[in-house]
C-alpha positions in Angstrom: -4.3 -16.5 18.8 -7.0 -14.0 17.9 -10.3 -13.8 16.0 -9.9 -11.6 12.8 -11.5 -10.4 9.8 -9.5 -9.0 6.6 -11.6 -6.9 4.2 -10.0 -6.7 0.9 -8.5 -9.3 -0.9 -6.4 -8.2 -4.0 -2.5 -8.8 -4.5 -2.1 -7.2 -1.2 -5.0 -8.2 1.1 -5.0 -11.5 -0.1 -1.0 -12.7 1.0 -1.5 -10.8 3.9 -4.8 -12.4 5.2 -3.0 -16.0 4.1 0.0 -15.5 6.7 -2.7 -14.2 9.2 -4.1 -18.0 8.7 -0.3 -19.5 8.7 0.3 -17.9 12.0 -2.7 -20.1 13.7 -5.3 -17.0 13.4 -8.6 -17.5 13.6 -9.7 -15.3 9.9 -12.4 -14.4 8.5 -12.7 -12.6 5.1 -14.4 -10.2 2.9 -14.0 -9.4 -0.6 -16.5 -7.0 -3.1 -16.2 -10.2 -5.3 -17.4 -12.9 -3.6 -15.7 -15.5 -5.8 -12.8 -14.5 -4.1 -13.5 -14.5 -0.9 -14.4 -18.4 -1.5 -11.2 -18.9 -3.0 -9.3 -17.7 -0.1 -11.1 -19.8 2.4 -11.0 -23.0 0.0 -6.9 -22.2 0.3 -6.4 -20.8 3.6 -9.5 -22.1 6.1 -11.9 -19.7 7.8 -14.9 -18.5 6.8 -16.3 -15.4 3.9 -18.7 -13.2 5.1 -21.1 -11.2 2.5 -20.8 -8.2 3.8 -18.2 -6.4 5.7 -20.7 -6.1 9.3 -21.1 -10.2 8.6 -17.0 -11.5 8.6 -16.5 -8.2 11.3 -18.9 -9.6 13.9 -17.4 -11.1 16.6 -13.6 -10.1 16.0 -11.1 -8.6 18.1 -9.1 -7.2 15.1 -10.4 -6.7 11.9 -8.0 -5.6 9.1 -8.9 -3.9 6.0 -6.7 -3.6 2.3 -9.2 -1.8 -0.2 -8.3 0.9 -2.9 -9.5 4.7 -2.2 -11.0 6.5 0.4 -14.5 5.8 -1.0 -13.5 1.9 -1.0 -12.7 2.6 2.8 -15.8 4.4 3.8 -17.7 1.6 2.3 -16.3 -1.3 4.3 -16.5 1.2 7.6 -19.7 2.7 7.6 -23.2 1.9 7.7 -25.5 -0.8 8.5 -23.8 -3.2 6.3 -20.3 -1.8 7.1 -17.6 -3.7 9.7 -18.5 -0.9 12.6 -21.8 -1.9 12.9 -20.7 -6.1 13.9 -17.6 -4.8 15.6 -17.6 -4.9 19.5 -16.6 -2.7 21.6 -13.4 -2.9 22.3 -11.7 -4.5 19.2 -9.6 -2.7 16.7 -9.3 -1.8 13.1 -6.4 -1.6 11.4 -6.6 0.0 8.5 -3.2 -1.3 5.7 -5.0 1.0 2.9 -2.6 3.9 1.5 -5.5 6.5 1.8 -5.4 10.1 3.4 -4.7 11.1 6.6 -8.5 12.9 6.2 -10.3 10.1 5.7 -8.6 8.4 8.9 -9.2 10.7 10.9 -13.0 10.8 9.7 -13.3 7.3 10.1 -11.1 7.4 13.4 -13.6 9.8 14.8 -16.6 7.0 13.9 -15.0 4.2 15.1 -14.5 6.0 18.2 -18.1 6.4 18.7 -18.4 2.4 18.6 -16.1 2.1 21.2 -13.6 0.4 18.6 -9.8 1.8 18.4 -8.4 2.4 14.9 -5.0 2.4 14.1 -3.9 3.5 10.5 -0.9 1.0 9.2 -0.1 2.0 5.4 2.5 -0.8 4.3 5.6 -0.4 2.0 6.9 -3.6 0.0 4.3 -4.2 -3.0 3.0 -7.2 -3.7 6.2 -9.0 -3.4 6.4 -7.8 0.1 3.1 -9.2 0.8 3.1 -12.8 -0.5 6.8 -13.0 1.4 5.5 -11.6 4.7 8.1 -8.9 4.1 6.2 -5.7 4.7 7.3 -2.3 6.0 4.3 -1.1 8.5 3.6 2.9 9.1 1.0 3.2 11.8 -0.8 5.9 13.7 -2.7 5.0 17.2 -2.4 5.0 20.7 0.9 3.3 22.0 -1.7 1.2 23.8 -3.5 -0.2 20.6 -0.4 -0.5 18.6 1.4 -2.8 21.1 -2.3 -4.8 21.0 -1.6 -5.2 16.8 1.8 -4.9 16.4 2.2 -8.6 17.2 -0.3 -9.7 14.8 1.1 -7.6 11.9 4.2 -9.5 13.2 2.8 -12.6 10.7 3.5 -10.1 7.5 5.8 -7.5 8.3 9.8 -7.2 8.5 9.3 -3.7 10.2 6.6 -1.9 11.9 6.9 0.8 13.9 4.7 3.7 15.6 4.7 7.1 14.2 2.7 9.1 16.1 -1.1 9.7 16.7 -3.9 8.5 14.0 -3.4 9.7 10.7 0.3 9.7 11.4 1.0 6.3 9.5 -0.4 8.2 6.2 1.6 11.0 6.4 4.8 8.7 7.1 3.4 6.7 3.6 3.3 9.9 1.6 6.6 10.6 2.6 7.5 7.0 1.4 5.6 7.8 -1.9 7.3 11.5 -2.5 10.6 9.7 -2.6 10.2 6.8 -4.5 8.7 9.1 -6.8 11.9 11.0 -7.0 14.0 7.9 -7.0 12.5 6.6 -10.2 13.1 9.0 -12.0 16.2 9.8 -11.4 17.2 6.1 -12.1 15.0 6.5 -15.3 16.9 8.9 -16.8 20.0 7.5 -16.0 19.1 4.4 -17.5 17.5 6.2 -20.6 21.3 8.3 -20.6 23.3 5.3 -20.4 21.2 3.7 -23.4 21.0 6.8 -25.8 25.4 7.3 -25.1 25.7 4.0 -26.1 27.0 2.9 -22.4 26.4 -0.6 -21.4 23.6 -0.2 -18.7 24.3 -3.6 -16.3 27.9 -2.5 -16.5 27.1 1.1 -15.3 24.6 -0.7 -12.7 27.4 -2.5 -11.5 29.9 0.7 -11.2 27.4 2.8 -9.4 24.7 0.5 -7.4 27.6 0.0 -4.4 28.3 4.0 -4.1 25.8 7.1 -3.5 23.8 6.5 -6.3 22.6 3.0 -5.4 18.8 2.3 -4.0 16.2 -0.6 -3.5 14.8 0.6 -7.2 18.6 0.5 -9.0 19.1 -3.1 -7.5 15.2 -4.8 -8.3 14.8 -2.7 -11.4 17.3 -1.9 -13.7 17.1 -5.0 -15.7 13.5 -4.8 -16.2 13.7 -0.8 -17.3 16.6 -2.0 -19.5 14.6 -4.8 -20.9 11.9 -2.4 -21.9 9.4 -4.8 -19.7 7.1 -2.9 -17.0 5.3 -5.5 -15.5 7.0 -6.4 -12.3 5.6 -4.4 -9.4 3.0 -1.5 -8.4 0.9 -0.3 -11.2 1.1 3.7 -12.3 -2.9 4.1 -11.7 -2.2 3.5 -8.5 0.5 5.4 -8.1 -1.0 8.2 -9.3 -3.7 8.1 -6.8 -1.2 7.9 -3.9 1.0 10.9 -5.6 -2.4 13.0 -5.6 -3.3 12.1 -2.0 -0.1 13.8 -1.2 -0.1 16.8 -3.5 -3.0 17.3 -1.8 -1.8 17.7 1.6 1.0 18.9 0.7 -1.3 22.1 -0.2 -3.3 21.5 3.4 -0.4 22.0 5.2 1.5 24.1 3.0 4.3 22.0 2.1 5.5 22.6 -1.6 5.8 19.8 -3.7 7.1 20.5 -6.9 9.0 17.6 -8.1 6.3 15.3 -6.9 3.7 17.8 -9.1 5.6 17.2 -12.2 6.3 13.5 -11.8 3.2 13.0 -11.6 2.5 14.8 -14.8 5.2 12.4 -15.5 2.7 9.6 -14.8 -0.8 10.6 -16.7 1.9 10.6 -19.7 2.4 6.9 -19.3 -1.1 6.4 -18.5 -1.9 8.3 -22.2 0.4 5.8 -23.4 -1.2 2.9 -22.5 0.6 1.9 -19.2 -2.0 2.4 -16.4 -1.1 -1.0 -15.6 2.7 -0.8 -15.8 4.9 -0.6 -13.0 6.3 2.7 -11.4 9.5 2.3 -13.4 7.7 2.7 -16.5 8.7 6.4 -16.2 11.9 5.3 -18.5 9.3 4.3 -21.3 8.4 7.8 -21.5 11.7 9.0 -22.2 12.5 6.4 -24.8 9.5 7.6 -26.6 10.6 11.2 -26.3 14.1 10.3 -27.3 12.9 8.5 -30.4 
């Protein structure tokens, strides 16, 4: 069993730190609201530290499941900031979906503290998280990643090595490009079967078991049918992750151009009021068009 610290505690962080404490984990925890930081120890044991340096200190992993690259740099760096109580030695592991820039920078620092970093983007939304059922992208050392791979074990189905640091963002953007792709496809198909009068579970049921089938089809149809967007990861933050890879896409000149234009896809949803709505909310934008 290891001593660990998880920074970040939303619909993500929060599961994942729980199952850290499940697995006989010694955890401590950090959260920008405090509140919640208490919370999660009154559930799960452990201790809340006020600042990132104070539930870092004396950990051998420390975790991290914030929002942008800014959130990151603040729970890294300075005095207050989980490098400075972090030994030499121990490892971060960062779950974040932020860009491979950033990890690198932040690589580079903890480097300098005699701390390993391994990036670990995950793939399996909240769900994923309170079920332990997480997909794990991670860039390191072969050495560090066989060190965290077993403690990841306590929330992940599947984890696996990609390559050097920064490589588990790039293999997340990837993951993001598609599902991108996927969802809209399935949201104009759904938005088809509606307007030609079709009956959309019955088309579901036809096509799910051939080449048009997907994780999104499956988990999603009814919901997109049903008009109701409220089941999964929210379009603001999809947005953010789409612009992290349009972005590198143009660093390493890799052309995007259905990922550009979903996207655009996106900031209409956002104008209509569905920031908060799930990723499949791209059907809603049809049906308004369609209207």
């Amino acid at each position: 069993m290891a001593s660990l610290a998880f920074l970040g505690l939303g619909v993500m962080g929060g599961p994942m730190a729980g199952h850290l404490a499940s697995a006989g984990h010694d955890v401590a925890v950090y959260n920008r609201t405090k509140a919640k930081a208490d919370q999660w120890v009154e559930a799960h044991g452990g201790r809340a530290g006020d600042t990132p340096r104070a539930a870092a200190e004396g950990a051998d992993m420390v975790m991290a499941c914030v929002g942008n690259d800014d959130d990151l740099r603040s729970v890294c760096l300075g005095e207050d900031g989980a490098f400075a109580g972090m030994g030499a030695g121990s490892v971060f592991v960062d779950h974040t979906t932020v860009s491979a820039e950033v990890t690198r920078e932040l690589a580079a620092a903890a480097a300098e503290h005699g701390i390993a970093y391994v990036d670990a983007p995950v793939s399996g939304g909240q769900a994923g998280a309170e079920n332990g059922q997480l997909v794990i992208m991670c860039g390191g050392t072969a050495a560090d990643y066989q060190r965290v791979e077993p403690v990841m074990a306590a929330y992940a189905k599947l984890s696996k090595l990609m390559g050097e640091v920064g490589a588990g963002q790039l293999t997340k953007m990837v993951n993001q490009i598609c599902i991108a792709g996927l969802l809209q496809g399935l949201s104009e198909g759904m938005a088809f079967a509606q307007k030609a009068g079709l009956d959309g579970e019955a088309v579901v049921d036809v096509i799910q078991g051939g080449a048009a089938g997907s994780w999104q089809m499956v988990n999603r149809h009814k919901t997109m049918l049903a008009g109701k967007y409220e089941h999964g990861f929210a379009v603001d933050w999809m947005r953010k992750d789409l612009g992290i890879c349009l972005k590198e896409g143009e660093n390493i000149g890799a052309p995007l151009p259905g990922t550009a234009l979903i996207d655009q896809f996106y900031k209409d949803v956002q104008a209509m009021g569905g920031g908060r709505w799930d990723t499949s909310s791209l059907m809603a934008r049809l049906v308004k068009l369609a209207q």
